[in-house]
Biopython code that builds the backbone (N, CA, C, O; Angstrom):
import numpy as np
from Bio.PDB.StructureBuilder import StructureBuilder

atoms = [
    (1, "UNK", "N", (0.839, -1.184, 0.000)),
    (1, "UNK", "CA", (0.000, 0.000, 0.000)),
    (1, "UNK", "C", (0.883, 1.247, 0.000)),
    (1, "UNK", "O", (1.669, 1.414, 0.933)),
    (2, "UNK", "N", (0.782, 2.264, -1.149)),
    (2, "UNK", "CA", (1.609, 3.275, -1.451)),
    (2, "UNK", "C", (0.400, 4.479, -0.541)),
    (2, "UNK", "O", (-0.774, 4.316, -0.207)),
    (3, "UNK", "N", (1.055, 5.299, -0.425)),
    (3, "UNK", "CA", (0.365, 6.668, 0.244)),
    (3, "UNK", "C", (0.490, 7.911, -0.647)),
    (3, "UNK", "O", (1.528, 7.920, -1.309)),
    (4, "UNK", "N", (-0.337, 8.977, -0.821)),
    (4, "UNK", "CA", (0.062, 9.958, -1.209)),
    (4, "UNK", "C", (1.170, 10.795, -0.540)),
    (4, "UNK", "O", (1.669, 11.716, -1.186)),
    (5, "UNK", "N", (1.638, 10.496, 0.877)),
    (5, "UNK", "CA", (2.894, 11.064, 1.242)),
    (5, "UNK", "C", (3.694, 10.696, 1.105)),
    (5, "UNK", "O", (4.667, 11.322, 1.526)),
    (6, "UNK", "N", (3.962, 9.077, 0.243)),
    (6, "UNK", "CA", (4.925, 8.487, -0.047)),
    (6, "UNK", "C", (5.514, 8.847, -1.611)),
    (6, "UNK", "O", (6.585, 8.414, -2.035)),
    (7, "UNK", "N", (4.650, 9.670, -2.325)),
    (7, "UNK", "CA", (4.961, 9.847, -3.913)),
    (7, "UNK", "C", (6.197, 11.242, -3.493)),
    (7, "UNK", "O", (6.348, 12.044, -2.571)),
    (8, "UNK", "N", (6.959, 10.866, -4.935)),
    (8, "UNK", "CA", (7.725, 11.704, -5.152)),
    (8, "UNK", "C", (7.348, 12.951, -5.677)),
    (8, "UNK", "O", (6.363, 13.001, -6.415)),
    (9, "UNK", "N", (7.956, 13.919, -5.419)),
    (9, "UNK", "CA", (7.908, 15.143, -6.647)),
    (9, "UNK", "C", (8.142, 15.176, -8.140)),
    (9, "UNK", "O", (9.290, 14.965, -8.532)),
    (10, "UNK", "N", (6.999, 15.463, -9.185)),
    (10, "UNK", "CA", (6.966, 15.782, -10.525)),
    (10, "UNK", "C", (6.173, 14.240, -10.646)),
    (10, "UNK", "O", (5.839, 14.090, -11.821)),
    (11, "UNK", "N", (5.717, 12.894, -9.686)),
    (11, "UNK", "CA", (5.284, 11.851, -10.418)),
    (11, "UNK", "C", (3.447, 11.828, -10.129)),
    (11, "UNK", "O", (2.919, 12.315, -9.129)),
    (12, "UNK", "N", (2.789, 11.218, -11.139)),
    (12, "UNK", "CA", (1.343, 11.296, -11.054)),
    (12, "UNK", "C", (0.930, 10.371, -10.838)),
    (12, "UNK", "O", (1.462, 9.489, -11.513)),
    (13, "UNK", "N", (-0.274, 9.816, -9.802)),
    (13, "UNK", "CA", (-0.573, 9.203, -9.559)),
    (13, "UNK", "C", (-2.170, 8.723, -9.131)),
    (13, "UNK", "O", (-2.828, 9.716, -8.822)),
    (14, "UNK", "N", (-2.907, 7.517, -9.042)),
    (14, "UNK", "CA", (-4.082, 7.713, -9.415)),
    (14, "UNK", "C", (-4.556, 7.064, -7.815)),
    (14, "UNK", "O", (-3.984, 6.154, -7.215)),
    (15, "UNK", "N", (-5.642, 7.759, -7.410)),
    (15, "UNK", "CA", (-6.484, 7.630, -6.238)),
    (15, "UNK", "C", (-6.958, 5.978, -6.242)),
    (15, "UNK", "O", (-7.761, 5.617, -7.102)),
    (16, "UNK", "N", (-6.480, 5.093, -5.343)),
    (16, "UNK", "CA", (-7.589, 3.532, -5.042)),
    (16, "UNK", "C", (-8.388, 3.591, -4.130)),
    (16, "UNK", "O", (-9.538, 3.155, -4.172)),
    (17, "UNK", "N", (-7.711, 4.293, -2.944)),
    (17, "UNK", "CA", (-8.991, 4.306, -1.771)),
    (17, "UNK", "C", (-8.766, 5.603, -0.517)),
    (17, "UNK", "O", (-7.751, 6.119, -0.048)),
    (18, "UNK", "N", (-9.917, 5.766, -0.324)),
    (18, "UNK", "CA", (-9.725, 6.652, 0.906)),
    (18, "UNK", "C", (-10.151, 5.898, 2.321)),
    (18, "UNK", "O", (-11.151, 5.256, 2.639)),
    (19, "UNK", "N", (-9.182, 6.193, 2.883)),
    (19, "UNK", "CA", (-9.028, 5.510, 4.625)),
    (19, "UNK", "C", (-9.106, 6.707, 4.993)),
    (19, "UNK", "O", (-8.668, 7.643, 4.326)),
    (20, "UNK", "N", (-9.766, 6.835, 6.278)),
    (20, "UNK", "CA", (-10.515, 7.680, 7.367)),
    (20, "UNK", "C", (-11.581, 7.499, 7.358)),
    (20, "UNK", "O", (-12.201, 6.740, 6.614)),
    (21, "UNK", "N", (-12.206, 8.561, 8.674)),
    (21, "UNK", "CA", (-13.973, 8.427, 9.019)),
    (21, "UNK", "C", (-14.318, 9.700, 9.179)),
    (21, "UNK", "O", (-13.612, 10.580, 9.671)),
    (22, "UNK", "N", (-15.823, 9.844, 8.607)),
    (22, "UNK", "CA", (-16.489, 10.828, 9.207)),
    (22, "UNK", "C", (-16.397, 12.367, 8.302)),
    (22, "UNK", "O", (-16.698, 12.626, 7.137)),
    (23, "UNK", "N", (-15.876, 13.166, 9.345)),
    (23, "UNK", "CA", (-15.735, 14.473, 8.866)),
    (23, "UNK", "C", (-14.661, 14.371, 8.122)),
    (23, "UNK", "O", (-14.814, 14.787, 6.974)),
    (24, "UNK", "N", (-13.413, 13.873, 8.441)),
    (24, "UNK", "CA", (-12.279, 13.849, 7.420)),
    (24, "UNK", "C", (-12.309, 13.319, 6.577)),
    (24, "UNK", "O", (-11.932, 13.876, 5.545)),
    (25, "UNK", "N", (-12.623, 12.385, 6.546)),
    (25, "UNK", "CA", (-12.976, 11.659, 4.973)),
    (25, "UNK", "C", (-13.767, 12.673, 4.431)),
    (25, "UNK", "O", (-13.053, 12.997, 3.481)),
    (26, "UNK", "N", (-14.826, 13.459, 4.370)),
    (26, "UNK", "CA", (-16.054, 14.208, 4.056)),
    (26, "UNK", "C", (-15.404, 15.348, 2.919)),
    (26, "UNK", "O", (-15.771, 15.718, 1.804)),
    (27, "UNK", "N", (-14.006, 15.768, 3.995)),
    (27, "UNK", "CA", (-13.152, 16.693, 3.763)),
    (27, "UNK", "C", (-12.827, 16.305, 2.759)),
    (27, "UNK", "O", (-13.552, 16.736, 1.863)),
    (28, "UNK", "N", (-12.022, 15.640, 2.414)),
    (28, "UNK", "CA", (-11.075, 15.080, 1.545)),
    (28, "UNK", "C", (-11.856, 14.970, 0.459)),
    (28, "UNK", "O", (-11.416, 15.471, -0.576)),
    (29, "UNK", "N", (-12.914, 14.436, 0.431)),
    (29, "UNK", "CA", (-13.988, 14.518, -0.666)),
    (29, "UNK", "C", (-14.299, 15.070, -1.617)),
    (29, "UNK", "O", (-14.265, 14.889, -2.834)),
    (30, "UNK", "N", (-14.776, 16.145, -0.595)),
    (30, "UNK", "CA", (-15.004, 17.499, -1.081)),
    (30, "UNK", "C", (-14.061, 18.471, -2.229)),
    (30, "UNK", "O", (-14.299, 18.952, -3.337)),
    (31, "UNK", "N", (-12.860, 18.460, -1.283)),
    (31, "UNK", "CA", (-11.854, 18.562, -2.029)),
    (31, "UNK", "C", (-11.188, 18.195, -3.217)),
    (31, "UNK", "O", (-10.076, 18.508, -3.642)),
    (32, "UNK", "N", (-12.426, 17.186, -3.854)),
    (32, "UNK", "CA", (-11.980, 16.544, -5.692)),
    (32, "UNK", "C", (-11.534, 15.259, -5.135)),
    (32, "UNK", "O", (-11.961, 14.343, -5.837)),
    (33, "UNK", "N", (-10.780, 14.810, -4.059)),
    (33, "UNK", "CA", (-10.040, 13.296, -4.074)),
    (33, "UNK", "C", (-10.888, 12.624, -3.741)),
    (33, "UNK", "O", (-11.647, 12.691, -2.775)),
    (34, "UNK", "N", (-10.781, 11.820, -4.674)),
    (34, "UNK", "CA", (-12.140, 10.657, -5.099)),
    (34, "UNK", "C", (-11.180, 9.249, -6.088)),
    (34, "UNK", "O", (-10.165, 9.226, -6.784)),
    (35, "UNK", "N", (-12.353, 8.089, -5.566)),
    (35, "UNK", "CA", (-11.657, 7.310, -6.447)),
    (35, "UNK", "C", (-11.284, 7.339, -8.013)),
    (35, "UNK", "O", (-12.089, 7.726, -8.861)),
    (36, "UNK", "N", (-9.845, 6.844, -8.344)),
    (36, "UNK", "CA", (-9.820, 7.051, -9.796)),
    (36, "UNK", "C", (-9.713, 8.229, -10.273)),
    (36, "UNK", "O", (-9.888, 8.315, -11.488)),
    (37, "UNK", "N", (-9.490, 9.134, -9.729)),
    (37, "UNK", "CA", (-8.487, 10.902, -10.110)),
    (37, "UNK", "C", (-7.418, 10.663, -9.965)),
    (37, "UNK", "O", (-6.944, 9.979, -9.058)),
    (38, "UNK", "N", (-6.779, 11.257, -10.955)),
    (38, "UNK", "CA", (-5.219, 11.604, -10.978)),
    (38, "UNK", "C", (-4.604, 12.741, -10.027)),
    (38, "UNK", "O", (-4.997, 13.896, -10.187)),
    (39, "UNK", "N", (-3.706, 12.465, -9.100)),
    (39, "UNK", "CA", (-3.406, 13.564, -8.600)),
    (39, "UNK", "C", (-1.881, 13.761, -8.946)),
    (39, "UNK", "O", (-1.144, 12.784, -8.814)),
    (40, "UNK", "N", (-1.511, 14.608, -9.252)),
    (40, "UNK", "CA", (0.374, 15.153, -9.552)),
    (40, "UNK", "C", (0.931, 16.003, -8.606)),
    (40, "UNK", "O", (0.269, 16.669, -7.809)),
    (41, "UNK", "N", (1.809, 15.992, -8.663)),
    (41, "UNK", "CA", (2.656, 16.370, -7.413)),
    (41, "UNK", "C", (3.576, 17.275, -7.586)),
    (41, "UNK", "O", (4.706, 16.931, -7.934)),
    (42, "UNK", "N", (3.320, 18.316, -7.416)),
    (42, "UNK", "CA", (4.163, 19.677, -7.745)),
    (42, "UNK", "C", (5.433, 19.970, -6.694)),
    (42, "UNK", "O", (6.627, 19.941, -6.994)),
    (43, "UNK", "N", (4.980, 20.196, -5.667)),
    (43, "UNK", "CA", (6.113, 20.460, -4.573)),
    (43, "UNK", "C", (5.492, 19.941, -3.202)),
    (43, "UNK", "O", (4.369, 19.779, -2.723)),
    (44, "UNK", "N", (6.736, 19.779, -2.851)),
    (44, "UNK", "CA", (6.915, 19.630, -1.203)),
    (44, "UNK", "C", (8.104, 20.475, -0.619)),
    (44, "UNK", "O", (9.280, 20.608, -0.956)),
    (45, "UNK", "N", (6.970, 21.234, 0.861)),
    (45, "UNK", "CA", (7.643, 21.976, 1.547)),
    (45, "UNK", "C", (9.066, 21.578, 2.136)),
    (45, "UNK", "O", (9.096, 20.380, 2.418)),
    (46, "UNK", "N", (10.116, 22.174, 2.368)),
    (46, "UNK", "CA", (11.402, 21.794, 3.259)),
    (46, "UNK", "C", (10.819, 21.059, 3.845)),
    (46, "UNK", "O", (10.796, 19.991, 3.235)),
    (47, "UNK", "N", (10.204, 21.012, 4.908)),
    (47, "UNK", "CA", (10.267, 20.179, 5.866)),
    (47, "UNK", "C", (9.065, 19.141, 5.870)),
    (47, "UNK", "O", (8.509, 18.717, 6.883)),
    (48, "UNK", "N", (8.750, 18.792, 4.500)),
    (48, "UNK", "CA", (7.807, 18.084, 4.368)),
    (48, "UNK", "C", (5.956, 18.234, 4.688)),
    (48, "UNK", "O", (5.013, 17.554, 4.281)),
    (49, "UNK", "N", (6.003, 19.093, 5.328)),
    (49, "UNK", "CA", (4.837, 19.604, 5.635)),
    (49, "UNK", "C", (4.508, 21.064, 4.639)),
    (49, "UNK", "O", (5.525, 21.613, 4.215)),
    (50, "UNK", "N", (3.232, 21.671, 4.273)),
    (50, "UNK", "CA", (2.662, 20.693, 3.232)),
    (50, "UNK", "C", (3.166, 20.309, 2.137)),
    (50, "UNK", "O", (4.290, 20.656, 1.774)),
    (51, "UNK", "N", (2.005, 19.148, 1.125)),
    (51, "UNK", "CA", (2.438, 18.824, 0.114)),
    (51, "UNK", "C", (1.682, 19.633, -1.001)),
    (51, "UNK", "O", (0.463, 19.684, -0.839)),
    (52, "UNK", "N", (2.111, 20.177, -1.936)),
    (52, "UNK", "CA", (1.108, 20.721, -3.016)),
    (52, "UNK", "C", (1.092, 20.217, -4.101)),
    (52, "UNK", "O", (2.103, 20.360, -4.788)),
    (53, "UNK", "N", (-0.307, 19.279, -4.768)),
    (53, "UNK", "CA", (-0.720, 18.442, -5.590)),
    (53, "UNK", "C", (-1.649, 19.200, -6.514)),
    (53, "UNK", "O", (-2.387, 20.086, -6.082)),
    (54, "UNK", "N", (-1.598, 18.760, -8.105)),
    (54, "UNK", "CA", (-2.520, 19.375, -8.535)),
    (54, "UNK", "C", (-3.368, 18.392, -8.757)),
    (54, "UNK", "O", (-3.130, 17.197, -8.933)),
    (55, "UNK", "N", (-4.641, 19.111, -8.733)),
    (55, "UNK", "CA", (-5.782, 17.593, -8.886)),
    (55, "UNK", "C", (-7.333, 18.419, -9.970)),
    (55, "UNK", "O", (-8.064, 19.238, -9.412)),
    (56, "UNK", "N", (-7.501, 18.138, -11.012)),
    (56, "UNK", "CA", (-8.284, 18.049, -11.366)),
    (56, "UNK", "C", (-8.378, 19.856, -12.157)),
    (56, "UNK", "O", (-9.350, 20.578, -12.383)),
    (57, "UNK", "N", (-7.337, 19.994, -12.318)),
    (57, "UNK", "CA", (-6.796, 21.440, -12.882)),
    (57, "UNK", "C", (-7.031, 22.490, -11.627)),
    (57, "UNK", "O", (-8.012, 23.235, -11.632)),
    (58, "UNK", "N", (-6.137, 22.499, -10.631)),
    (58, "UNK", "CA", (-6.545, 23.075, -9.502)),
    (58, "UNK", "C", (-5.204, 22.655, -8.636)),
    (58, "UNK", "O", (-4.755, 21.525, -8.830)),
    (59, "UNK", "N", (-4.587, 23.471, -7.745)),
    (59, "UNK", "CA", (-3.542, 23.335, -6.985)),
    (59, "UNK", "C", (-4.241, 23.529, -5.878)),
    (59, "UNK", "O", (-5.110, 24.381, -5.689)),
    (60, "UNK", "N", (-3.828, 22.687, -5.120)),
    (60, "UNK", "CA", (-4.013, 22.085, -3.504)),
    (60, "UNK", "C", (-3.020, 21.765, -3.052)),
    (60, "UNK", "O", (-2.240, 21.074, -3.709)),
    (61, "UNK", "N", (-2.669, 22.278, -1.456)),
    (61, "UNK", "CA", (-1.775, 21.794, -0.494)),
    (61, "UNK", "C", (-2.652, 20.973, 0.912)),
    (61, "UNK", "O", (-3.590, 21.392, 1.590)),
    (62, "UNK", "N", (-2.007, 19.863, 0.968)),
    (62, "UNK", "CA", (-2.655, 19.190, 1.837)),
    (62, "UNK", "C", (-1.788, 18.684, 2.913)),
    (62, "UNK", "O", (-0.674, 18.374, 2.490)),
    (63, "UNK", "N", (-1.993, 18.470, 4.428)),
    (63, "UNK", "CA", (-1.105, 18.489, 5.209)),
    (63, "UNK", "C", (-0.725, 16.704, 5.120)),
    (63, "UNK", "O", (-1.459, 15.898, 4.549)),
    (64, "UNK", "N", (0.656, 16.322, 5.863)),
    (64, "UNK", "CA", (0.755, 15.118, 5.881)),
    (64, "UNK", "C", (0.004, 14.131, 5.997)),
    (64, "UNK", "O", (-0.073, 13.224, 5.169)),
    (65, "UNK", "N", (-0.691, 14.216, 7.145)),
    (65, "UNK", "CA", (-1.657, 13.554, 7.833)),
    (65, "UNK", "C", (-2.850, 13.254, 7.259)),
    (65, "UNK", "O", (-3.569, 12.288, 7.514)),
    (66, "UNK", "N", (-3.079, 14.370, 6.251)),
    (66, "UNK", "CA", (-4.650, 13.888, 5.008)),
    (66, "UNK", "C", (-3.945, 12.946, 4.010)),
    (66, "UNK", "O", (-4.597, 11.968, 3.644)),
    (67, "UNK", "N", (-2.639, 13.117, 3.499)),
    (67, "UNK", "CA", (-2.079, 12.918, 2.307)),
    (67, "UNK", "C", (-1.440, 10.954, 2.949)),
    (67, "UNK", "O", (-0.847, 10.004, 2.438)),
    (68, "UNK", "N", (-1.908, 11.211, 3.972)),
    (68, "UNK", "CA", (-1.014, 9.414, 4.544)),
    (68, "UNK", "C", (-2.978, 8.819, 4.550)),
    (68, "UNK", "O", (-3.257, 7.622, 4.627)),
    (69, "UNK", "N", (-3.596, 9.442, 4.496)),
    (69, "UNK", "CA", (-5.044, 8.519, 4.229)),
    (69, "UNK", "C", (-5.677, 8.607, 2.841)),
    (69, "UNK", "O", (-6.881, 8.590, 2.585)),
    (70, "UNK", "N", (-4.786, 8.692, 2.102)),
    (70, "UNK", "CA", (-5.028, 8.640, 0.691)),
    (70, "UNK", "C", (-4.016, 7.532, 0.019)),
    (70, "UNK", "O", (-2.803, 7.667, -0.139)),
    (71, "UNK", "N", (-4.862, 6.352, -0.351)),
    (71, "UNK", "CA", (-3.872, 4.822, -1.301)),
    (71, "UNK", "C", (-3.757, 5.576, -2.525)),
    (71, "UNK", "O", (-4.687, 6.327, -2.822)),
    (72, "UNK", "N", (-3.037, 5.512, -3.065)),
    (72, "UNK", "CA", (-2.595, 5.887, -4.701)),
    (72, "UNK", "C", (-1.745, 4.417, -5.007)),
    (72, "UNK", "O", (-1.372, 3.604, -4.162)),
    (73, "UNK", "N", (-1.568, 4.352, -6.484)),
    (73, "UNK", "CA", (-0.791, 3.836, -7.338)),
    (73, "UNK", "C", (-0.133, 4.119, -8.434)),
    (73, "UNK", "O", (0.555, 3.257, -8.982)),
]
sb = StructureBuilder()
sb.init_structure("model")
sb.init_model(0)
sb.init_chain("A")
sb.init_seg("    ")
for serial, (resi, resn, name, xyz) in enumerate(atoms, 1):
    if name == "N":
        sb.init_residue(resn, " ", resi, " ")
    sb.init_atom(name, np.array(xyz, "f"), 0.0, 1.0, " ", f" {name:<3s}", serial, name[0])
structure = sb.get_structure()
């Protein structure tokens, strides 16, 4: 199981599942990440915190902790 905090910078990768409950999952949702979207990976901060992904023609930074409950491949 790969994570979205595990992808590198400049590689794209496609949504399998979302892990969490509730409101955070809801979040994440909302936010375009859904199964089967491509998300790409523009930058990561120095210190790893956040990551900024583009998803769905749209730049988003998402903190570690959303980006480790997101499976990609």
């Amino acid at each position: 199981m790969k994570t979205l905090k595990e992808v590198k910078v400049g590689e794209t990768v496609v949504v399998n599942k979302l892990h969490g409950e509730g409101a955070v999952r809801r979040r994440i949702m909302d936010m375009g990440i859904t199964k089967g979207t491509q998300i790409f990976v523009r930058k990561v901060a120095p210190l790893g915190d956040p990551i900024e992904v583009n998803i769905r023609g749209y730049e988003l930074s998402l903190r570690k902790a959303d980006a480790e409950m997101i499976e990609v491949s």
